[in-house]
mmCIF file of the N, C-alpha and C atoms, coordinates in Angstrom:
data_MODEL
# 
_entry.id   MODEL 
# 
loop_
_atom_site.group_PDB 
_atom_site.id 
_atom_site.type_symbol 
_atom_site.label_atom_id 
_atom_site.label_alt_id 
_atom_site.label_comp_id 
_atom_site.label_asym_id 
_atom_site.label_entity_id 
_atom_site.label_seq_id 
_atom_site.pdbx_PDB_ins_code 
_atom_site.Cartn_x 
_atom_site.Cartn_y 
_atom_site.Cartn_z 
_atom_site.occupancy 
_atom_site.B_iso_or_equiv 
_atom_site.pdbx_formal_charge 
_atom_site.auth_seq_id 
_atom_site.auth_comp_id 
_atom_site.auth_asym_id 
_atom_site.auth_atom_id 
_atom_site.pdbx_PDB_model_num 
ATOM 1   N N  . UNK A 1 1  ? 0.843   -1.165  0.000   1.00 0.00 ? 1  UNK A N  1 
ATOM 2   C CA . UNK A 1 1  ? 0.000   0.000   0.000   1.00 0.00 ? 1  UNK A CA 1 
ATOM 3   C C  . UNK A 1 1  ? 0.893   1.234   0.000   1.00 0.00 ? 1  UNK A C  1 
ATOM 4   N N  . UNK A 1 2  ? 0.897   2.129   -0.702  1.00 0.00 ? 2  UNK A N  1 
ATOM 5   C CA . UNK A 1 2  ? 1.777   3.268   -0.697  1.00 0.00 ? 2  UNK A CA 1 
ATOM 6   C C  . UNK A 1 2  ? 0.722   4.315   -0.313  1.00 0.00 ? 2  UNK A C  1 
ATOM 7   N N  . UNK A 1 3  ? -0.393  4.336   0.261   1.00 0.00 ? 3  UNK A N  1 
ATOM 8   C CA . UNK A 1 3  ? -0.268  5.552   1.396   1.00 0.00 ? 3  UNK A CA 1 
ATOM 9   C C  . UNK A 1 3  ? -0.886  5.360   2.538   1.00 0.00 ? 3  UNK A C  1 
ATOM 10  N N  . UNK A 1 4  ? -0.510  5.857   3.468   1.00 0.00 ? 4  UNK A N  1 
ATOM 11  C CA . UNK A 1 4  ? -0.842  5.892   4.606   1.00 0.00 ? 4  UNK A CA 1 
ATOM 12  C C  . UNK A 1 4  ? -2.155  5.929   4.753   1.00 0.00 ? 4  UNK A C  1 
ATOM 13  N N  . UNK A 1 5  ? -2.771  5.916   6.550   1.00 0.00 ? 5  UNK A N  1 
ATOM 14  C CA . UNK A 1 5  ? -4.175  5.887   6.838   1.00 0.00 ? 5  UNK A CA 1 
ATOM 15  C C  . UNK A 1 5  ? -4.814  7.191   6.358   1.00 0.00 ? 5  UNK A C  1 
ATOM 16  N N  . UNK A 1 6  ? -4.475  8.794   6.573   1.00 0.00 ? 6  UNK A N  1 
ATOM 17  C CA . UNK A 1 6  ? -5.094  9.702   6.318   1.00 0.00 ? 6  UNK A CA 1 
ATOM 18  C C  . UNK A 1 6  ? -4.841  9.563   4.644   1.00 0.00 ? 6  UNK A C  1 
ATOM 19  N N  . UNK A 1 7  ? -3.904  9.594   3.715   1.00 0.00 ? 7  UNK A N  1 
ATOM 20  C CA . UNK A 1 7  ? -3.751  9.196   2.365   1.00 0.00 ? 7  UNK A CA 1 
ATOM 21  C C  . UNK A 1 7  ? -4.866  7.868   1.957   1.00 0.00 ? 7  UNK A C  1 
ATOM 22  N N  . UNK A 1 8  ? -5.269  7.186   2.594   1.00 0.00 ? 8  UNK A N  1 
ATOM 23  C CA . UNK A 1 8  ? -6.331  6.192   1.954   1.00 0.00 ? 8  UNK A CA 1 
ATOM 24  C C  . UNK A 1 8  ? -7.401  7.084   2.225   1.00 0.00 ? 8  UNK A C  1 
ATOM 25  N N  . UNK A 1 9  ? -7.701  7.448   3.644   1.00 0.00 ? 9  UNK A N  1 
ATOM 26  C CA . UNK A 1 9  ? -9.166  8.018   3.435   1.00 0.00 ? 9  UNK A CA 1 
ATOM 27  C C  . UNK A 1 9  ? -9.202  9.065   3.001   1.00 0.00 ? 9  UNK A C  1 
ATOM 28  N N  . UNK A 1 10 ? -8.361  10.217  2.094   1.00 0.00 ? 10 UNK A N  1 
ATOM 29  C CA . UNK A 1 10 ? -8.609  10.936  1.506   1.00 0.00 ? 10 UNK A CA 1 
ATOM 30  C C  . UNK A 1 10 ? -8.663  10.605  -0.036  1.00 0.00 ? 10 UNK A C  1 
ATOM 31  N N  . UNK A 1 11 ? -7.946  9.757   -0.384  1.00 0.00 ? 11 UNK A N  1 
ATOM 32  C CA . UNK A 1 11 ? -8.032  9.148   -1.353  1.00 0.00 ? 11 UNK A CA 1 
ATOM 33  C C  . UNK A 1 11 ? -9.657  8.405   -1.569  1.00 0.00 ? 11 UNK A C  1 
ATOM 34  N N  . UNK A 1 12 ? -9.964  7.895   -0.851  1.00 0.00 ? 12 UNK A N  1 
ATOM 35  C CA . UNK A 1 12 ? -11.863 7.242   -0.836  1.00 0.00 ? 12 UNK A CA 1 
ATOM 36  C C  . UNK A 1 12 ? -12.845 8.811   -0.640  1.00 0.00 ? 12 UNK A C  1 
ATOM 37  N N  . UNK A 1 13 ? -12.570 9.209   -0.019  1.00 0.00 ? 13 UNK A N  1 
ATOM 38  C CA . UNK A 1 13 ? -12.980 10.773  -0.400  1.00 0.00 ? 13 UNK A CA 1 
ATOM 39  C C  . UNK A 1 13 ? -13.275 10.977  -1.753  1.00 0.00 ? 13 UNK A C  1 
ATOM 40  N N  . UNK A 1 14 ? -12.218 11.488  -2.303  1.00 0.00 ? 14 UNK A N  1 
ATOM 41  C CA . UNK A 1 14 ? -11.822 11.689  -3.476  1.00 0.00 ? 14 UNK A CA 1 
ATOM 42  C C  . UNK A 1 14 ? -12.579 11.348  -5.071  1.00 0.00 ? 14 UNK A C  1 
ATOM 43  N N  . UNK A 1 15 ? -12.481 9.714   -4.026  1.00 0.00 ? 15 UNK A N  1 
ATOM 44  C CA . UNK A 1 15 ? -13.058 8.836   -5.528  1.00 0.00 ? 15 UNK A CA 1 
ATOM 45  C C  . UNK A 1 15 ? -14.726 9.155   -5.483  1.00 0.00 ? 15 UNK A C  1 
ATOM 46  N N  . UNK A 1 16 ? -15.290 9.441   -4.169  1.00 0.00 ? 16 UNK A N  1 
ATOM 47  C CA . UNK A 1 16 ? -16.157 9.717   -3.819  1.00 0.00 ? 16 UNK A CA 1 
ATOM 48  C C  . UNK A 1 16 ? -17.357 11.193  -4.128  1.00 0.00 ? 16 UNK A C  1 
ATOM 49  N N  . UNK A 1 17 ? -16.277 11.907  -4.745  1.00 0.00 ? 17 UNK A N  1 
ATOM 50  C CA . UNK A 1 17 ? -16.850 13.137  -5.356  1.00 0.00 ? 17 UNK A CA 1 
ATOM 51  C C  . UNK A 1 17 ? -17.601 13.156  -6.841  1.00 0.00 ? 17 UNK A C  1 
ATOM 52  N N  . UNK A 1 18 ? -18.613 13.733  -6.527  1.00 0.00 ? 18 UNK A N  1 
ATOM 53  C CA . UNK A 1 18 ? -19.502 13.632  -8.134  1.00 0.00 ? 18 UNK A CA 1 
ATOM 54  C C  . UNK A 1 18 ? -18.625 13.710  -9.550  1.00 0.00 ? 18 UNK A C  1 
ATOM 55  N N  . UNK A 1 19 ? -17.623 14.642  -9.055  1.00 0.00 ? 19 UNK A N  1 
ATOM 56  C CA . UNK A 1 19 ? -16.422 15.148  -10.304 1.00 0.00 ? 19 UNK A CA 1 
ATOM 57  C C  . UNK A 1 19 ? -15.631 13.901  -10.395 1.00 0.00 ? 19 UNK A C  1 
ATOM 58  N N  . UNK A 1 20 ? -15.333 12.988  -9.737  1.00 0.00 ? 20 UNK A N  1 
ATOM 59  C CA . UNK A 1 20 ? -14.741 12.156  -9.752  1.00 0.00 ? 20 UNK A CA 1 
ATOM 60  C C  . UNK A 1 20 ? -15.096 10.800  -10.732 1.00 0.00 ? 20 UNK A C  1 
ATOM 61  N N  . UNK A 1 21 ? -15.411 10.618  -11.825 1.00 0.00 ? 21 UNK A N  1 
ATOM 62  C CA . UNK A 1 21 ? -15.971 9.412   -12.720 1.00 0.00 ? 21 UNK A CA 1 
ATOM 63  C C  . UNK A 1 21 ? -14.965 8.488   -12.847 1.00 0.00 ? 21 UNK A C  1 
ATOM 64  N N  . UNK A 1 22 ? -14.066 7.895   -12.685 1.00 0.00 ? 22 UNK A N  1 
ATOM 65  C CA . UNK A 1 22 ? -13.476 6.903   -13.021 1.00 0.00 ? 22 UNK A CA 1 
ATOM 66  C C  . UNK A 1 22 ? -13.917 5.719   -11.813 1.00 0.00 ? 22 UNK A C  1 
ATOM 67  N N  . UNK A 1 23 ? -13.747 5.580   -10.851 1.00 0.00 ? 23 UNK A N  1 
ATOM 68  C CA . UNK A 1 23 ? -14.239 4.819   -9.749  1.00 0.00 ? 23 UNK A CA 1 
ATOM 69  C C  . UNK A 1 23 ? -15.460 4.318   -10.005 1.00 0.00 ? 23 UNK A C  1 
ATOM 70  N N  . UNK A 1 24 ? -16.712 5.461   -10.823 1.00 0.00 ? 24 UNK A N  1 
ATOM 71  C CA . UNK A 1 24 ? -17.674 4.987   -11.219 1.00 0.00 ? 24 UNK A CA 1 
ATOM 72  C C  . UNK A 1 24 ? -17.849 4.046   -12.359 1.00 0.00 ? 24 UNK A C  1 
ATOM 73  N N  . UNK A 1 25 ? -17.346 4.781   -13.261 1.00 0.00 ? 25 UNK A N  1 
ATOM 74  C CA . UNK A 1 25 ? -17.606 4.158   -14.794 1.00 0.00 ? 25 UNK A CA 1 
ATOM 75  C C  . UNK A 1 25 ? -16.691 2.716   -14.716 1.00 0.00 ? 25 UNK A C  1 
ATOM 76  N N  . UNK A 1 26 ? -15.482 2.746   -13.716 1.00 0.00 ? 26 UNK A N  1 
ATOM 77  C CA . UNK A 1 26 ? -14.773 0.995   -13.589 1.00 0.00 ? 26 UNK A CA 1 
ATOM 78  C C  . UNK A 1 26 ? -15.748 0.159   -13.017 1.00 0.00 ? 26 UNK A C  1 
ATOM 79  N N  . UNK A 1 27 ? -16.501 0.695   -12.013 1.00 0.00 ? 27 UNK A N  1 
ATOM 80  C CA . UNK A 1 27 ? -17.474 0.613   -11.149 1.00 0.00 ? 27 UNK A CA 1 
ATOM 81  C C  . UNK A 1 27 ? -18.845 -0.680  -12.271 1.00 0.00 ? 27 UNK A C  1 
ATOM 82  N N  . UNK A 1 28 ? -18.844 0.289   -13.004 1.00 0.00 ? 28 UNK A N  1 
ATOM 83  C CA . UNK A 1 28 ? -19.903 0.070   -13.758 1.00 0.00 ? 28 UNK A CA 1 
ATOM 84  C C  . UNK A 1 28 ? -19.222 -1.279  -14.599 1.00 0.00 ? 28 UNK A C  1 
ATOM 85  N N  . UNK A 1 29 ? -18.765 -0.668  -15.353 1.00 0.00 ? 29 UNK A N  1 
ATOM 86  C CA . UNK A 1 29 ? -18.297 -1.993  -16.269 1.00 0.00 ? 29 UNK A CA 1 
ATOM 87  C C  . UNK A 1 29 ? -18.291 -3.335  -15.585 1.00 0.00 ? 29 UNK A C  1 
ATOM 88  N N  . UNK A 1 30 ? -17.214 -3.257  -14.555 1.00 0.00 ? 30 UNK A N  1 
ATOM 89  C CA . UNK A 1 30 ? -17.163 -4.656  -13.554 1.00 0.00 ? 30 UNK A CA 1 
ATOM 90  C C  . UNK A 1 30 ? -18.712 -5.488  -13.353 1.00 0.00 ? 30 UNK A C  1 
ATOM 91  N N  . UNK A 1 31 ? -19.309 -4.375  -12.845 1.00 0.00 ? 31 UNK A N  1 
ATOM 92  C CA . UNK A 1 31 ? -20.956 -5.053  -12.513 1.00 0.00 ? 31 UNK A CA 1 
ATOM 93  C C  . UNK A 1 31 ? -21.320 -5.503  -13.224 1.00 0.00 ? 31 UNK A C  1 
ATOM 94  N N  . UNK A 1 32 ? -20.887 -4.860  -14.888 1.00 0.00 ? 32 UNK A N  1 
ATOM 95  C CA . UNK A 1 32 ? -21.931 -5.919  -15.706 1.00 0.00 ? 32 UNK A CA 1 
ATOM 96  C C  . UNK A 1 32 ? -21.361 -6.836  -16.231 1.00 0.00 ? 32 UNK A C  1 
ATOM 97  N N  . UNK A 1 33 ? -19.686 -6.409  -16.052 1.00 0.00 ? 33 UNK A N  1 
ATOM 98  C CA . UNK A 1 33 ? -19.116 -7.373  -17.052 1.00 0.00 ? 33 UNK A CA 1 
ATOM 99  C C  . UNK A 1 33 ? -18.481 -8.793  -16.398 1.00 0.00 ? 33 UNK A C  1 
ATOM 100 N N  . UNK A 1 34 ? -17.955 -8.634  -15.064 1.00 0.00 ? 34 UNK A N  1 
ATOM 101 C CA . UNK A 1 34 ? -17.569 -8.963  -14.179 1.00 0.00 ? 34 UNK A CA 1 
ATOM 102 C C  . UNK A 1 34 ? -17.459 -10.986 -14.510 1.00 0.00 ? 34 UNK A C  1 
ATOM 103 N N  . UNK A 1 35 ? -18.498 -11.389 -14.772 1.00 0.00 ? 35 UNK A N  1 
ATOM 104 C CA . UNK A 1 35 ? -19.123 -12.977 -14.853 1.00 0.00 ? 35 UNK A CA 1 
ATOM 105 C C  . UNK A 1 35 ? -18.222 -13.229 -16.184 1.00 0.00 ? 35 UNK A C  1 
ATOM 106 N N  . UNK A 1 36 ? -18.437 -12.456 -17.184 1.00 0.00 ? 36 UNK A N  1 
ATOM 107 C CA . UNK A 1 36 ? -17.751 -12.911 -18.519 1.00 0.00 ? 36 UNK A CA 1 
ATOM 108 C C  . UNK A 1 36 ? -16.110 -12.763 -18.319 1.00 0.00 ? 36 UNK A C  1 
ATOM 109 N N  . UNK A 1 37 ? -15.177 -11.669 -17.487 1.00 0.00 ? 37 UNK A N  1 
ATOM 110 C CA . UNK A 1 37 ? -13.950 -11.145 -17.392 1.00 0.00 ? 37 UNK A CA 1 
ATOM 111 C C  . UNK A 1 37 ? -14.001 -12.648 -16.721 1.00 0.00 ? 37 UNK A C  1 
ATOM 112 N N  . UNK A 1 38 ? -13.920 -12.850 -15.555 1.00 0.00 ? 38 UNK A N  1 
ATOM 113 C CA . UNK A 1 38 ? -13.606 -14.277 -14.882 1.00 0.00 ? 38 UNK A CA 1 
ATOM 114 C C  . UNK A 1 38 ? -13.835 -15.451 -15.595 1.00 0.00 ? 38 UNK A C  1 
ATOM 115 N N  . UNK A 1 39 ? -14.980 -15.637 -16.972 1.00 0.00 ? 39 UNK A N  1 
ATOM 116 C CA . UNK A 1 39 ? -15.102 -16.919 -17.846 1.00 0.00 ? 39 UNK A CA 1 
ATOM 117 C C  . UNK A 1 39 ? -14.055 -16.928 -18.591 1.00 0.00 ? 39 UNK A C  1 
ATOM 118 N N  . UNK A 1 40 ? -13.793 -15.710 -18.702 1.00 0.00 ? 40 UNK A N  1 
ATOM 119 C CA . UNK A 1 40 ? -12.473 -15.655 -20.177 1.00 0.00 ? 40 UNK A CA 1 
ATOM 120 C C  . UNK A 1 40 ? -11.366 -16.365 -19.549 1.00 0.00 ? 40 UNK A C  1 
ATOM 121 N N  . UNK A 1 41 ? -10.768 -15.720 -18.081 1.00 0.00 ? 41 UNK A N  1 
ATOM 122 C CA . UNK A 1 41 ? -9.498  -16.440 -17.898 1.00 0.00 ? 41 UNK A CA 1 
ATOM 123 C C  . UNK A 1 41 ? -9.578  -17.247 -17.208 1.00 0.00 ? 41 UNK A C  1 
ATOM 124 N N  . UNK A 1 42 ? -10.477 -18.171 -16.678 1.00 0.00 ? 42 UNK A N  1 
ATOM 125 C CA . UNK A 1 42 ? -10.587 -19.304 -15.858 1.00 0.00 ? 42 UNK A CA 1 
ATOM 126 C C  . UNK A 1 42 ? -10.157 -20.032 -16.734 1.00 0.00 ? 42 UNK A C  1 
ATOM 127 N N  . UNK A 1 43 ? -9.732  -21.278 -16.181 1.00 0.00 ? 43 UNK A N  1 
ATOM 128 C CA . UNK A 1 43 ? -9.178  -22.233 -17.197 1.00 0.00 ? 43 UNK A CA 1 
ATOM 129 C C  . UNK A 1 43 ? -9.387  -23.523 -16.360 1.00 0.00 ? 43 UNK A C  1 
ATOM 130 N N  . UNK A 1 44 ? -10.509 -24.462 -16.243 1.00 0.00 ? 44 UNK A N  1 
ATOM 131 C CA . UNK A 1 44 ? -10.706 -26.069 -15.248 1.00 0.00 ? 44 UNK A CA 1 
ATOM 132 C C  . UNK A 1 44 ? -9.851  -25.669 -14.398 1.00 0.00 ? 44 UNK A C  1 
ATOM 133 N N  . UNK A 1 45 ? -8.505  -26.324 -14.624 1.00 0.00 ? 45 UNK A N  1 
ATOM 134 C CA . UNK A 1 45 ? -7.773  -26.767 -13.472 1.00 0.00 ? 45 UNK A CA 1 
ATOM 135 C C  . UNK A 1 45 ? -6.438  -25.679 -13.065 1.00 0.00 ? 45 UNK A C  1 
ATOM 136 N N  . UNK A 1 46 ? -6.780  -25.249 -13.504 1.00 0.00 ? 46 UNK A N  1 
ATOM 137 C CA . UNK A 1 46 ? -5.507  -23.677 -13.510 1.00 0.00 ? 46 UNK A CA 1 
ATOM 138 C C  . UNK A 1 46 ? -5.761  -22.786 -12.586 1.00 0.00 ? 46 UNK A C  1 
ATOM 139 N N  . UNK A 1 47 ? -5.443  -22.738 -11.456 1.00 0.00 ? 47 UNK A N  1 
ATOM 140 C CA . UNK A 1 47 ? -5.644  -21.724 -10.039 1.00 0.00 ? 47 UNK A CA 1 
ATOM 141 C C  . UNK A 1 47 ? -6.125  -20.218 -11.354 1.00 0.00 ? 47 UNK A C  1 
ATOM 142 N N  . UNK A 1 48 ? -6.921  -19.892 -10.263 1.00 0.00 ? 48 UNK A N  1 
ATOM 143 C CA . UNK A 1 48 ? -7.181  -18.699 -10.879 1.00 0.00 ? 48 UNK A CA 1 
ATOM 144 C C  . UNK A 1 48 ? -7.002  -17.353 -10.430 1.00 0.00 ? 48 UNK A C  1 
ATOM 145 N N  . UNK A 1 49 ? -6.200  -16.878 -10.362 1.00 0.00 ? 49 UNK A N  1 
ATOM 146 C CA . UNK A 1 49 ? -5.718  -15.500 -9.826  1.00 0.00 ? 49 UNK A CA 1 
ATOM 147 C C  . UNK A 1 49 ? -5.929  -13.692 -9.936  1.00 0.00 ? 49 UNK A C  1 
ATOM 148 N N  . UNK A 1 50 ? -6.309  -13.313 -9.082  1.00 0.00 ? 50 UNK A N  1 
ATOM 149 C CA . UNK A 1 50 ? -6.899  -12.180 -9.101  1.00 0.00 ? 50 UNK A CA 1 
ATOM 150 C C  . UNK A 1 50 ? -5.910  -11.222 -8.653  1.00 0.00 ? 50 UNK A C  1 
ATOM 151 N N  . UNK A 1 51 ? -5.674  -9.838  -9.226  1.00 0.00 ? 51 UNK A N  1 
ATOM 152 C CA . UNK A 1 51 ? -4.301  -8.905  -8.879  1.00 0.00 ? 51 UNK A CA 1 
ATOM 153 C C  . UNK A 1 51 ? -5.525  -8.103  -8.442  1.00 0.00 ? 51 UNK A C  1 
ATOM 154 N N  . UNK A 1 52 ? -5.012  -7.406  -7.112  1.00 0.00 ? 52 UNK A N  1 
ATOM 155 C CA . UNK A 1 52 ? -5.654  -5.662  -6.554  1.00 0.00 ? 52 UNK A CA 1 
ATOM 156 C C  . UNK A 1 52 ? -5.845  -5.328  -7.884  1.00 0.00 ? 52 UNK A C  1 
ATOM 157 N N  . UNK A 1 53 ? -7.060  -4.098  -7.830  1.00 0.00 ? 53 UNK A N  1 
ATOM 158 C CA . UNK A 1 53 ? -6.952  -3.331  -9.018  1.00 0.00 ? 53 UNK A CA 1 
ATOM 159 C C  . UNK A 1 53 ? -6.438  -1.958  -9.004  1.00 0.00 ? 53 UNK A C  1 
ATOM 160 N N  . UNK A 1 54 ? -5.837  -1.447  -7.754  1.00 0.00 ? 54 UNK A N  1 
ATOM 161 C CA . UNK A 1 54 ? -5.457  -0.388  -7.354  1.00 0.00 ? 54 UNK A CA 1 
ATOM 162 C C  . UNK A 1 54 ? -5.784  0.352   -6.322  1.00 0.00 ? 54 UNK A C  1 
ATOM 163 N N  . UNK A 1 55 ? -4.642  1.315   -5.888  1.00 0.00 ? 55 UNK A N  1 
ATOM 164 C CA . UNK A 1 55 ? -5.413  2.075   -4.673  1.00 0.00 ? 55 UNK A CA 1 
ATOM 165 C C  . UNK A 1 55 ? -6.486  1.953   -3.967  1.00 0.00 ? 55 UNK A C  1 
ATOM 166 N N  . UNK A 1 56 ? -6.813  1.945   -2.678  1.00 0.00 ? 56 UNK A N  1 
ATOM 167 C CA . UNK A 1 56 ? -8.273  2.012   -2.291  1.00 0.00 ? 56 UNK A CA 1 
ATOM 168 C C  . UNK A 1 56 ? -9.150  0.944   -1.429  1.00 0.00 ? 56 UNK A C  1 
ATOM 169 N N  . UNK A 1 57 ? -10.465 1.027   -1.063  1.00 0.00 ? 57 UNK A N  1 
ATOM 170 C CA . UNK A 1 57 ? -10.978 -0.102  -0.304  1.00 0.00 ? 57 UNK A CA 1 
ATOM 171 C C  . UNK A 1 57 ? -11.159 -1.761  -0.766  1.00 0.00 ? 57 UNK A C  1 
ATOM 172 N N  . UNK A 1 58 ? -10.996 -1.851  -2.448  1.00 0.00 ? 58 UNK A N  1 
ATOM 173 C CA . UNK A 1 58 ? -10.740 -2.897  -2.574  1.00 0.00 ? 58 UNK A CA 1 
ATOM 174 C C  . UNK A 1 58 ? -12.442 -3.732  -3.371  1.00 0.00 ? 58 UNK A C  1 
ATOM 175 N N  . UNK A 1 59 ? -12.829 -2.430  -3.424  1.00 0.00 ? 59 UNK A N  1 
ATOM 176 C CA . UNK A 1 59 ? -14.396 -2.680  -3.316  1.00 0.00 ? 59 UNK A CA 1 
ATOM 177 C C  . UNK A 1 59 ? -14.721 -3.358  -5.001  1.00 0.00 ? 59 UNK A C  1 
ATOM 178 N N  . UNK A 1 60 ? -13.771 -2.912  -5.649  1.00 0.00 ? 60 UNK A N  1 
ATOM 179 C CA . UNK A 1 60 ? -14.067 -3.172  -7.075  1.00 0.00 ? 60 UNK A CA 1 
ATOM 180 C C  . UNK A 1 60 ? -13.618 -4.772  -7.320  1.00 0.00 ? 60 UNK A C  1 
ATOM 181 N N  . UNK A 1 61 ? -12.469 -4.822  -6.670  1.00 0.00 ? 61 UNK A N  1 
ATOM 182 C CA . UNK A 1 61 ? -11.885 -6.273  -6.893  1.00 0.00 ? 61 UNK A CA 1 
ATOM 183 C C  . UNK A 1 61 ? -12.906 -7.452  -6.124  1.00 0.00 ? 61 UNK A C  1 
ATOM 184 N N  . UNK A 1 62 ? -13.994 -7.252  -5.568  1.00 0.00 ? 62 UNK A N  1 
ATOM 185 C CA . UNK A 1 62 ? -14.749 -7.439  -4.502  1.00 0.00 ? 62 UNK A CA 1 
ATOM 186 C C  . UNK A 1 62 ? -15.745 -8.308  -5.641  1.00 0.00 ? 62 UNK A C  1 
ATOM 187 N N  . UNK A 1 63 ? -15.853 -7.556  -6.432  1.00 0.00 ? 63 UNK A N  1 
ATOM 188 C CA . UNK A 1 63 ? -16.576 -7.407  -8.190  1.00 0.00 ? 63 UNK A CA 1 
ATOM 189 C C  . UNK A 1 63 ? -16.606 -9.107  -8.606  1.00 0.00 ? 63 UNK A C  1 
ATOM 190 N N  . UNK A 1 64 ? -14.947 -8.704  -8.806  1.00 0.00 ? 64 UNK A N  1 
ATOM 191 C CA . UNK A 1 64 ? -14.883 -10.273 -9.323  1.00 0.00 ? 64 UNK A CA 1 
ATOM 192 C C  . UNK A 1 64 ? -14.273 -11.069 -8.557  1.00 0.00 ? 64 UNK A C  1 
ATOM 193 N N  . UNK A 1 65 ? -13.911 -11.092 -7.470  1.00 0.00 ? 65 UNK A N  1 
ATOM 194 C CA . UNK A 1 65 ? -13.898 -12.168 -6.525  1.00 0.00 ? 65 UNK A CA 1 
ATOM 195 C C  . UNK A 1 65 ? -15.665 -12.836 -6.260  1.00 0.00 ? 65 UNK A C  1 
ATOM 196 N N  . UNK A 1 66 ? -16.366 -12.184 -6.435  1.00 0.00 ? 66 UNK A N  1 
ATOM 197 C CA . UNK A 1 66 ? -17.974 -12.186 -6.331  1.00 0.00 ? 66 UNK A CA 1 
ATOM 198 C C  . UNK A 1 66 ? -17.860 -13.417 -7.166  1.00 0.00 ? 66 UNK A C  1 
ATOM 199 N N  . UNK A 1 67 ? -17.482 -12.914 -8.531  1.00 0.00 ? 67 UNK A N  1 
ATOM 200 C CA . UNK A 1 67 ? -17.704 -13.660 -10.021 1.00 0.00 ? 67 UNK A CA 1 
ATOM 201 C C  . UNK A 1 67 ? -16.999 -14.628 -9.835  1.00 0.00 ? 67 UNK A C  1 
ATOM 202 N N  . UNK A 1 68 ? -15.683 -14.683 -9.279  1.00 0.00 ? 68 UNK A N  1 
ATOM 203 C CA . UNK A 1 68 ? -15.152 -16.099 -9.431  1.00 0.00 ? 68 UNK A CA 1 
ATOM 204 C C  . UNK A 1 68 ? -15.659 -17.415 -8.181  1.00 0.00 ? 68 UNK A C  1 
ATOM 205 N N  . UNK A 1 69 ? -16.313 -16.698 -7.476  1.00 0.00 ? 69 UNK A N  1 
ATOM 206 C CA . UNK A 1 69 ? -17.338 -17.684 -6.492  1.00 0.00 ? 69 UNK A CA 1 
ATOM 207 C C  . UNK A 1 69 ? -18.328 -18.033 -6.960  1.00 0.00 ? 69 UNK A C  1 
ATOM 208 N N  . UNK A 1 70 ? -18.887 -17.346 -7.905  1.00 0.00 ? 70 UNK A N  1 
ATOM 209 C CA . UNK A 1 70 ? -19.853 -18.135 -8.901  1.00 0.00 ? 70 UNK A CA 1 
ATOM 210 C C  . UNK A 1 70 ? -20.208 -19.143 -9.489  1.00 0.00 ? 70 UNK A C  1 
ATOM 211 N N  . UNK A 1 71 ? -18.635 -19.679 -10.072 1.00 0.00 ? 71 UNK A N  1 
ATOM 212 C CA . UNK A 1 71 ? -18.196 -19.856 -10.949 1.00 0.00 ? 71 UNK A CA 1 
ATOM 213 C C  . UNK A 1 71 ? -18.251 -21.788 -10.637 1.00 0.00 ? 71 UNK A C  1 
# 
């Protein structure tokens, strides 16, 4: 994690502002796309691995960890 406790929650702040669209619109995509991104790279017997998607509460990667419990 490269920032600290007041640097994360200003950072979730941040993402949190109406002016702020990227958090959203990744936001968005994931929700819908989320089931198909995890079909593509699953593979039977091949551990399937999920990277952070960046900065933050983690909420997006949350997305498709969802999707790969689905699965």
């Amino acid at each position: 994690m490269l920032y600290d406790d007041l640097g994360s929650r200003l950072f979730e702040e941040i993402t949190s502002l109406p002016e702020y669209y990227p958090t959203r619109t990744e936001r968005a995509l994931l929700e819908g796309q989320a089931n198909t991104i995890v079909a593509s790279v699953a593979h039977g017997s091949q551990p399937l691995r999920v990277v952070e998607l960046g900065a933050g509460s983690a909420s997006k990667t949350c997305l498709l960890l969802a999707a790969a419990a689905r699965m």
